[in-house]
Structures are given as structure tokens and as C-alpha cells.
LOGU-955146 format. One line per 2 residues: their letters; for each residue x, y, z of C-alpha. Coordinates in pm, 1 decimal. Layout:
A	X:Y:Z; ...
***
This chain:
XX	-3543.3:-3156.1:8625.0; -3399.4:-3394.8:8383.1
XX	-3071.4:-3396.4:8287.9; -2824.5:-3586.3:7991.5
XX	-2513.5:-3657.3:8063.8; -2270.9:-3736.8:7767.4
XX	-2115.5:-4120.0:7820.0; -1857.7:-4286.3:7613.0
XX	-1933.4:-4599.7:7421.1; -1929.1:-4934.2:7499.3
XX	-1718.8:-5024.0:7187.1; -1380.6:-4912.3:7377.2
XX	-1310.1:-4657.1:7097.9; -1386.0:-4340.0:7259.7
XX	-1670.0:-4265.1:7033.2; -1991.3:-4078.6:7210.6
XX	-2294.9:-4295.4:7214.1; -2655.7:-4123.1:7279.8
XX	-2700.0:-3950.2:7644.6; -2841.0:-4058.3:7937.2
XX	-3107.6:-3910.1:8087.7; -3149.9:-3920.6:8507.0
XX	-3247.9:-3670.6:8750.9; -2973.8:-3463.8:8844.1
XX	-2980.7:-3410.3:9290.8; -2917.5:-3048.2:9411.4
XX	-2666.9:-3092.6:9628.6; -2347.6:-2824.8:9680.3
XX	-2066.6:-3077.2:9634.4; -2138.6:-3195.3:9298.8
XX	-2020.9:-3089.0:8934.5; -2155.7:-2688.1:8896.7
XX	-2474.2:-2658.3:8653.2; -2699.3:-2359.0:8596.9
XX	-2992.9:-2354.2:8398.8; -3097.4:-2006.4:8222.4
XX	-3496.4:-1996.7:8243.7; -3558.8:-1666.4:8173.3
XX	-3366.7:-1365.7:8003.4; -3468.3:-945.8:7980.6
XX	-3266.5:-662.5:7796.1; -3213.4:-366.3:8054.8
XX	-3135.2:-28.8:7835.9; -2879.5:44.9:8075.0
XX	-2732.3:-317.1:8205.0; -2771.5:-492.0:7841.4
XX	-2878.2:-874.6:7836.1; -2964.4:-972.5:8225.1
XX	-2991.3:-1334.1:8224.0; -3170.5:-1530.4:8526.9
XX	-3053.6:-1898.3:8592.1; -3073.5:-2131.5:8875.7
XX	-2795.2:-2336.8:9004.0; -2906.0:-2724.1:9045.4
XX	-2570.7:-2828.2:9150.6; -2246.2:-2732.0:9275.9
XX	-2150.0:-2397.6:9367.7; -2140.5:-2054.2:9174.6
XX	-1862.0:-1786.9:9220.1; -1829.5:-1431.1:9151.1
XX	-1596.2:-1444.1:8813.8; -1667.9:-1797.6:8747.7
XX	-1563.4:-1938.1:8418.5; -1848.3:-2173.5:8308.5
XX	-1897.1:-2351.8:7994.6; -2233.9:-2320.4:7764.3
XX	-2278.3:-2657.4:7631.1; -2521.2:-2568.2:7411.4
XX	-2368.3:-2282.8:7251.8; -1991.5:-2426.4:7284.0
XX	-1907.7:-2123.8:7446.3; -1708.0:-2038.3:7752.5
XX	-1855.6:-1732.4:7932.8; -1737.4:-1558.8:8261.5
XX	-2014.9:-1483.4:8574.5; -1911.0:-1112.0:8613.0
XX	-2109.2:-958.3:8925.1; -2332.5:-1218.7:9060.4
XX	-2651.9:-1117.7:9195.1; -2989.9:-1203.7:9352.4
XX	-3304.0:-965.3:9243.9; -3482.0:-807.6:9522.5
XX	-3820.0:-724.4:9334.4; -3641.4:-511.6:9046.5
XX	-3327.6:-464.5:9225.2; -3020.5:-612.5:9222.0
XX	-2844.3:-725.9:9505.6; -2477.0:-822.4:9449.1
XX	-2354.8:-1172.3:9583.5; -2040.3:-1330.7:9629.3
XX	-2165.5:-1683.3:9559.8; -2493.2:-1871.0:9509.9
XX	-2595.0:-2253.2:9627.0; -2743.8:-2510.8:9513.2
XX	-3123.8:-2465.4:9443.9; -3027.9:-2060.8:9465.4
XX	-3197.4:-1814.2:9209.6; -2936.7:-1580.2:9048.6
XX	-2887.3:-1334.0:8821.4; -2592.2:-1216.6:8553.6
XX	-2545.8:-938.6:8302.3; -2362.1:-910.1:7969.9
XX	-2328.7:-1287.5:7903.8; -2218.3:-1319.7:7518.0
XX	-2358.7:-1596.8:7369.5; -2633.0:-1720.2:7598.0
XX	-2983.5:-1743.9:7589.8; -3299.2:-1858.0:7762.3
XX	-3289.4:-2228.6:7764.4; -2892.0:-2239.2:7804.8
XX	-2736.5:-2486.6:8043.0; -2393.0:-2384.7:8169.8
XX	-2138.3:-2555.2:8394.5; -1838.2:-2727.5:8451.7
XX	-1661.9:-2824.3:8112.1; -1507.7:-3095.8:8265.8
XX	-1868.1:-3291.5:8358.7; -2101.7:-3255.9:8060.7
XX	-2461.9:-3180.4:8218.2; -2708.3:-3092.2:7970.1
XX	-3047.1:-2981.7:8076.7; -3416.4:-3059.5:7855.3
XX	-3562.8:-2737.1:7732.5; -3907.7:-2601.4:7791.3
XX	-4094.2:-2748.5:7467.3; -4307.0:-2390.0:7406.7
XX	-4645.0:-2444.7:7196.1; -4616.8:-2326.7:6784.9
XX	-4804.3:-1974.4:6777.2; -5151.7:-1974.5:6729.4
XX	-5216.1:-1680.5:6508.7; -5042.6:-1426.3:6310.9
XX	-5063.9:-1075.6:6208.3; -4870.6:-850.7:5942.9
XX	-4700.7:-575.2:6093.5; -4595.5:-244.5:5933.5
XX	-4390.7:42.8:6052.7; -4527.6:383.3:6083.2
XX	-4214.8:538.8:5904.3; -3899.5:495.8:5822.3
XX	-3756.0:565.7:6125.4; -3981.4:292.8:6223.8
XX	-3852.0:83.5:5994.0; -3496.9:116.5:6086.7
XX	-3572.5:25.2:6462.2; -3815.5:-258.1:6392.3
XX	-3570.5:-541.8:6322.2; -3322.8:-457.9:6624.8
XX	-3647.0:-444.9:6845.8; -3824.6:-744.3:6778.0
XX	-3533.5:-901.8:6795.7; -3443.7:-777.3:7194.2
XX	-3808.0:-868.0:7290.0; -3763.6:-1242.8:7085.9
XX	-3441.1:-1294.2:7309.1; -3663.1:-1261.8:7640.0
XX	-4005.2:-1394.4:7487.8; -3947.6:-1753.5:7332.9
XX	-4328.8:-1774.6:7207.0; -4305.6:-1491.3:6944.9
XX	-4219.8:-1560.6:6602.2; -4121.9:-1274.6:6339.3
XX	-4054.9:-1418.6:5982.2; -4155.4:-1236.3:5585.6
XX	-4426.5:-1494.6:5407.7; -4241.8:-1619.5:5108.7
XX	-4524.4:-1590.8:4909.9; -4666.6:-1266.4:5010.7
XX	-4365.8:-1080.9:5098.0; -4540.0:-934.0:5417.5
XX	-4338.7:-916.9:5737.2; -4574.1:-1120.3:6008.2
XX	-4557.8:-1130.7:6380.8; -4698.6:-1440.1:6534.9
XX	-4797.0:-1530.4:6931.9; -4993.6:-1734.3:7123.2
XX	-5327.0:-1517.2:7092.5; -5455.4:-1139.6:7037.1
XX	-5331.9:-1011.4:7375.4; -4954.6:-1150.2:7330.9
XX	-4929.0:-968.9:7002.8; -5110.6:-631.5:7126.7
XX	-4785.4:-660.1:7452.3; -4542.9:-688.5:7213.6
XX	-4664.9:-398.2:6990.5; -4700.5:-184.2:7346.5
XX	-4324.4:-281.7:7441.8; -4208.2:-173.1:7085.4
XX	-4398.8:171.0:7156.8; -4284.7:214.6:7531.9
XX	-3912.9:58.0:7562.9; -3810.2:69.6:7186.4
XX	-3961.5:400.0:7075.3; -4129.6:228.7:6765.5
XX	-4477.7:283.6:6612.9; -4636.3:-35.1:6382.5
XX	-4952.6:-111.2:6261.3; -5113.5:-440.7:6284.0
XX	-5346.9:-586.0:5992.6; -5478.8:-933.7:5883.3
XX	-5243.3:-1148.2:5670.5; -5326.7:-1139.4:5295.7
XX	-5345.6:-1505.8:5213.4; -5221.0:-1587.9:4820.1
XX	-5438.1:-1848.5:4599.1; -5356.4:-2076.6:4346.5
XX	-5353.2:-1969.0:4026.4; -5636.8:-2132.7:3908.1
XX	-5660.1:-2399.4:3597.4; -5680.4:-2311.8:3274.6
XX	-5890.7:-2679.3:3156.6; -6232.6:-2800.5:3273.7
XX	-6191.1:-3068.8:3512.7; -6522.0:-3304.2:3560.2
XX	-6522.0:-3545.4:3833.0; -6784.2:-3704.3:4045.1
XX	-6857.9:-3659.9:4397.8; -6838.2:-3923.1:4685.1
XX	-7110.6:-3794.4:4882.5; -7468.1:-3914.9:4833.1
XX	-7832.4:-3784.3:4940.9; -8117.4:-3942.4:5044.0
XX	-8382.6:-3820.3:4820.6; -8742.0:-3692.8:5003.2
XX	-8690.4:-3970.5:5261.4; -8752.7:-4218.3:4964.5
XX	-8460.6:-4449.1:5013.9; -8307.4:-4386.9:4709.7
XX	-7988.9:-4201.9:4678.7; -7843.1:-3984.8:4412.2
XX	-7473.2:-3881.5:4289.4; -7344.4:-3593.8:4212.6
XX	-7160.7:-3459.1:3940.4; -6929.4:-3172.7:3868.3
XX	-6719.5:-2947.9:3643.7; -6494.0:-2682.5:3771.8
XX	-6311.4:-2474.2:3529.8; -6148.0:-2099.5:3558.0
XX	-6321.5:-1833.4:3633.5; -6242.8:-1463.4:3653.4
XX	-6055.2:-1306.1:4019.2; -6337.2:-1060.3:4032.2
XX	-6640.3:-1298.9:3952.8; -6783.9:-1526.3:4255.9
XX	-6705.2:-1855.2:4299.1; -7001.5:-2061.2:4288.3
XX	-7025.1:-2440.8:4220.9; -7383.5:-2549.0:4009.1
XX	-7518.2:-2950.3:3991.8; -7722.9:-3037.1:3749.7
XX	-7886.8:-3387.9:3637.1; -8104.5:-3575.7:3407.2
XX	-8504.4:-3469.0:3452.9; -8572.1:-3763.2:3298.3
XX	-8405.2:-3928.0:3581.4; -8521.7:-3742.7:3846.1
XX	-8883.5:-3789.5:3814.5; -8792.7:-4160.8:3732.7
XX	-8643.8:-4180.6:4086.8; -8911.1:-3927.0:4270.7
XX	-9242.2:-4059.8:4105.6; -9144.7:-4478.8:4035.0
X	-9467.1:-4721.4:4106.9
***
């Protein structure tokens, strides 16, 4: 994995010019640096956050620095997971897979470490959600517990997106695909006690104008294979919300049987 290293400038002033990037090695003796790829919410342990160590050594009670955050956090009870159990450890190795509970201000895609060697890891560029759904609580108990949840299951799944459409005022829940969303919506019900309901996004449309506009169209026809081609012109103006929206071209007789029946 790549990591960027903070440098001072070549001016001689102090000031910090832009990182460098290299590979960081995984070796024991060098500066320590953990890198948080993955983090759950236990409803008895709290915020269980899984990291592995790249370089140097981690001790139980370390104090590490989160360089993203610009936060200092403690490593309280090290430990290694053993399927879902936790197996406590007195210190981890380079290229070890750990685990820590009941860090304060860190989250999936962290880097922590030594605050005397900057090491800052590249985070896991996830793909922008693919579709969306508006979600609804049952009731408003529902309602109440909807916020806090989604926002536990956010903190261990980076792809889902929960935001209200300015323009509708609908709260929507947004994934990578159908399934994603219908896991989510099963965690809320199994781990969070929470019923919602999903339904299709209402989608607003512009008010419509209140003039005629006329214009004329860039695409042309070939007319009954004749080789002669014909433009098109059109008027839209407003119409009622209720009435269909249909779109009518009309043109000169005169000229079409000029163009269809010419010597």
C-alpha cells in the first residue's frame, strides 16, 4: 500500500510542501502505522474497529496518533478475532491483523501511528451509489430510532448514503444496487429494532413556461427513400399537469407534395 509522508520544503522556511508518495516496507523496526479497513458496532462492546499494522510494533495501551482526524487515541485491550471471538493480545507485528474497541474519533479509512513520523495512508476510492430509494418509518417510534441507526450501519458500511432531497423533502437511502438497500433495511429490523418502508423517489419537474417557444429542429429525414430531406418545426408551450404531453409537427401540403411528386 501507498503511503505519504509529510516533508518540509525546500525553501529553508519550515513551510510543508505537497507529500510524497512511496511504498511503505512492513518491517517491525520502523515508525508504528495502522491502517483501519474495516469498522462494526457490537451492542455490547460499542465501535470495534479492525486495522492492520504495516509497520512498527503495536502495544497493549498504546498511545497512537489519528492523522486524519488530529486525534490522539489510546489501544485499550488489543486483540486478534478468532471467527467472532476475541482473543486478547499483548502486542501485534508488522503485517498482523488486529482488533480495538471504543476508539473515539476513528473511522474506517483512518491511519494511525506514531505522531512523531507522519505516515498517511490512500483511502479505498468506493464507487458513488447507483440507485436510491425513499425510506419511511413505520411509526414514530420508528422515527425516533431511524437517524441513530442508519447512522451505526453508515459508520461500518462506507457505500451507503442517507441524505433528504432538497427539492422533494423525502428522506432517501442510496447503495450500490437492490440487494445492498434490502441488507440494510434487514439490519435496521434485526440489530436496531426498526421497521421502514421502501418506495420509488418522487422526482420534481420544472415548472413549466408560461410563453410559446418555436424553434426548429436539427434532425432531418429522408423522405420515401427519395433523397430529399425535410426539417422540422416546433412550438412547445404550457400545458396542464393532468393533460399528456404530446409534441405535434406539422408542414406546408403545398410543400409536401412539391417534394413527394416533383418531375
Amino acid at each position: 500500500m501507498l503511503s505519504a509522508k509529510s516533508t518540509k520544503g525546500s525553501n529553508g522556511n519550515g513551510a510543508d510542501s505537497a507529500p510524497e508518495k512511496e511504498a511503505q516496507k512492513v518491517v517491525d523496526n520502523g515508525p508504528l502505522s495502522l491502517f483501519v479497513f474495516k469498522t462494526i458496532s457490537d451492542p455490547f462492546a460499542g465501535q470495534i474497529s479492525f486495522f492492520k499494522v504495516f509497520s512498527g510494533c503495536a502495544h497493549d495501551n498504546d498511545s497512537v496518533f489519528n492523522y486524519k482526524q488530529q486525534a490522539q487515541e489510546k489501544l485499550a485491550h488489543l486483540s486478534i478475532m478468532q471467527g467472532k471471538k476475541p482473543l486478547p493480545v499483548t502486542e501485534l507485528h508488522a503485517g498482523d491483523l488486529g482488533a480495538v474497541a471504543k476508539l473515539r474519533s476513528t473511522h474506517t479509512g483512518d491511519t494511525l501511528g506514531d505522531s512523531r513520523h507522519a505516515i498517511l495512508y490512500e483511502q479505498v476510492q468506493n464507487p458513488e451509489p447507483a440507485i436510491a430509494f425513499a425510506i419511511e418509518p413505520r411509526t414514530r417510534a420508528d422515527e425516533d430510532k431511524l437517524a441513530n441507526a442508519l447512522h451505526r450501519i453508515m459508520e461500518e458500511d462506507t457505500l451507503i448514503r442517507f441524505y433528504r432531497d432538497p427539492q422533494t423533502n423525502e428522506f432517501l437511502i442510496a447503495g450500490t444496487g437492490q440487494q445492498h438497500i434490502e441488507v440494510v433495511v434487514s439490519k435496521l429490523r434485526r440489530r436496531y429494532h426498526t421497521e421502514v418502508t421502501l418506495k420509488a423517489p418522487r422526482y420534481r419537474i420544472a415548472k413549466p413556461s408560461a410563453h410559446m417557444r418555436k424553434d426548429t429542429g436539427g434532425t432531418r429525414n429522408s423522405l420515401a427513400a427519395t433523397g430529399s430531406l425535410a426539417t422540422a418545426k416546433f412550438a412547445l408551450s404550457r400545458c396542464h399537469a393532468a393533460a399528456d404531453l404530446s409534441l405535434s409537427m406539422t408542414f406546408s401540403a403545398e410543400r409536401f407534395r412539391a417534394i413527394m411528386f416533383r418531375d
